[in-house]
C-alpha positions in Angstrom: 29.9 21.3 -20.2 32.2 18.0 -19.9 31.2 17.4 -16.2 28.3 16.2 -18.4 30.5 13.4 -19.8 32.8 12.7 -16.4 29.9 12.2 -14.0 26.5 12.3 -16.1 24.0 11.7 -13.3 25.3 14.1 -11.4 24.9 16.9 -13.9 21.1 15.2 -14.8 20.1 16.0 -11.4 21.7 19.3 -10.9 20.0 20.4 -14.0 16.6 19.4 -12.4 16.8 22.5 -10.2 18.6 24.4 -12.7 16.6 27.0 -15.1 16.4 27.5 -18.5 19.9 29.2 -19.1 21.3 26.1 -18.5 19.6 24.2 -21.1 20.3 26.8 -24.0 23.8 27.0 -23.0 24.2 23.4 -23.4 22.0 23.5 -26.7 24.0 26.0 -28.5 27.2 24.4 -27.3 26.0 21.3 -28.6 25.0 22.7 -31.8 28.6 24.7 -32.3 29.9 21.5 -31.9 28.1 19.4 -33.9 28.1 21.7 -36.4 31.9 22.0 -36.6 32.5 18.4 -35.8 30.2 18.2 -39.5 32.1 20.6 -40.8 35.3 18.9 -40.4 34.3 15.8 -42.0 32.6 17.3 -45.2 35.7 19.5 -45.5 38.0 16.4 -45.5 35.5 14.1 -47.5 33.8 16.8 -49.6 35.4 20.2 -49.6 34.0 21.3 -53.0 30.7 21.6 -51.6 31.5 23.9 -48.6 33.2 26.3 -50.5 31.0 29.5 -50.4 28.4 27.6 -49.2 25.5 28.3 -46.6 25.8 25.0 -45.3 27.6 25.4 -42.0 24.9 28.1 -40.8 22.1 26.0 -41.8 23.0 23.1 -39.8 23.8 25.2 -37.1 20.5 26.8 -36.8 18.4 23.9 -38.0 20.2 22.2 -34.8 19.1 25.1 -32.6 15.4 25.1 -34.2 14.9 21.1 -34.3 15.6 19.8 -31.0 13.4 23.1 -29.2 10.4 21.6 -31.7 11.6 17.7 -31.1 11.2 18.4 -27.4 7.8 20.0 -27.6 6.6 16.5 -29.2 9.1 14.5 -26.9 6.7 16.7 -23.8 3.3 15.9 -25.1 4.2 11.8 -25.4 6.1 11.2 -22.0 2.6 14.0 -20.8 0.6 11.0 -22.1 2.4 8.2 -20.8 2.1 9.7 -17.6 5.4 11.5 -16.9 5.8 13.8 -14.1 7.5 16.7 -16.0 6.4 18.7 -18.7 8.7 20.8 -21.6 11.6 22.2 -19.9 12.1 18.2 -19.1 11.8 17.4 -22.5 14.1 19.7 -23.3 16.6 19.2 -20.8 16.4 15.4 -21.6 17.2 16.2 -25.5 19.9 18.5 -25.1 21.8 16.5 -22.5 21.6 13.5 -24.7 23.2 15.4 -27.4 26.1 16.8 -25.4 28.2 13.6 -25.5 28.2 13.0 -29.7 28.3 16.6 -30.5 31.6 16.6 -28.6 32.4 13.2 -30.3 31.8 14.6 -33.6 33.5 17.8 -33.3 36.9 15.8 -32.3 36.1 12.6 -34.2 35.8 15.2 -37.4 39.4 16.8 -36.2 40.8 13.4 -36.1 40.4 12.7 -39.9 42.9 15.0 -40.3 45.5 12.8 -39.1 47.5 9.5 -40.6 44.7 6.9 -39.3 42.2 9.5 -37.7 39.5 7.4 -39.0 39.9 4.4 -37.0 40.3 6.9 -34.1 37.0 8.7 -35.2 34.9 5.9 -35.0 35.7 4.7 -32.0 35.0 8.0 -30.6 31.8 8.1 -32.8 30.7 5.2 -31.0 31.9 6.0 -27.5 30.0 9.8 -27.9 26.8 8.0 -29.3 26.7 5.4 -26.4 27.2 7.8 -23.8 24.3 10.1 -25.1 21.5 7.3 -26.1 22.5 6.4 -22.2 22.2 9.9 -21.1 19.1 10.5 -22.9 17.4 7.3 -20.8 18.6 7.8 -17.2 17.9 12.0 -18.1 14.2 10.8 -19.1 14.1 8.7 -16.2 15.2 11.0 -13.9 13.6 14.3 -15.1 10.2 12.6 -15.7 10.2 9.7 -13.3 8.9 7.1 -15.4 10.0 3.5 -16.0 12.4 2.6 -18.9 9.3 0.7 -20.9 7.3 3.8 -20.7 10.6 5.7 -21.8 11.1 3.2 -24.8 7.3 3.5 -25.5 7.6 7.4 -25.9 10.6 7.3 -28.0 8.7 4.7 -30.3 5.6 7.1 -30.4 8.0 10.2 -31.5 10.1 8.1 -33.8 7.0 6.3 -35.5 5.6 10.2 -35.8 8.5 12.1 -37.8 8.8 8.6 -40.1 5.3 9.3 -40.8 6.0 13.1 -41.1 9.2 12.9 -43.2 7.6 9.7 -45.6 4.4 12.3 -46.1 7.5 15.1 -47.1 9.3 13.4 -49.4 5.8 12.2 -50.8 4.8 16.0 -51.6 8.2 16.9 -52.1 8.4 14.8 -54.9 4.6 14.6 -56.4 4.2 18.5 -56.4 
């Protein structure tokens, strides 16, 4: 799991021959991170709202059942843009780039705990987040050998699609 942060290219091609058990193990690390790390911060910033609530599990599992879907989508535009690899890529790409700031998050969140964890935290925020946009363009590069324009083009496709997707919710969500 952290040879992922020490050497990231490394682990980006070793996971090119690696299966699918790889890949989940990383995705439900990330996600007991992440979801911990969150947990953290709403219990130092809001802990009314997490008492005897179903929050924890829902982010959990909403992070488990997002990026699988995300990935499917992520698959079909780097497909069309003429990338070599196909969903296990796409997924691979995804959960590596969220390795770094679920780790981030999990100790950035532990850090508020402390006299000037804060300052800490967001330096840590901002380290985790760097190191997994990075990882999620040298993984895409790698995994579906394609240029960094066609990369950025993808991501823009995906992006411009859940705007569109999450505009057209909150429009039902809040006409119905």
């Amino acid at each position: 799991m952290f040879k992922l942060l020490s050497d990231p290219v490394k682990e980006i091609k070793s996971v090119k021959r690696a299966g699918y058990a790889k890949i989940i193990l990383y995705l439900l690390a990330a996600a007991l991170f992440k979801t911990l790390g969150l947990f953290f911060v709403g219990l130092n910033l809001f802990p009314q709202y997490l008492v005897g609530s179903w929050l924890v599990p829902i982010v959990l599992f909403t992070f488990i059942i997002a990026l699988p879907i995300l990935a499917f989508f992520f698959a079909i535009c780097m497909d069309i843009l003429g990338g070599k690899g196909g969903y296990y890529e796409a997924l691979a790409t995804l959960t590596l780039s969220v390795v770094a700031p679920s780790i981030a998050m999990f100790f950035a969140g532990a850090l508020l705990f402390i006299p000037y964890g804060s300052a800490v935290s967001a330096l840590l925020l901002a380290a985790g987040y760097s190191i997994g946009v990075a990882t999620f363009f040298r993984a895409s590069k790698e995994l579906f050998e394609l240029n960094y324009t066609a990369i950025l083009a993808a991501c823009i496709a995906l992006f411009f699609a859940l705007f569109v997707v999450k505009a057209l919710v909150f429009v039902v969500w809040f006409l119905h």
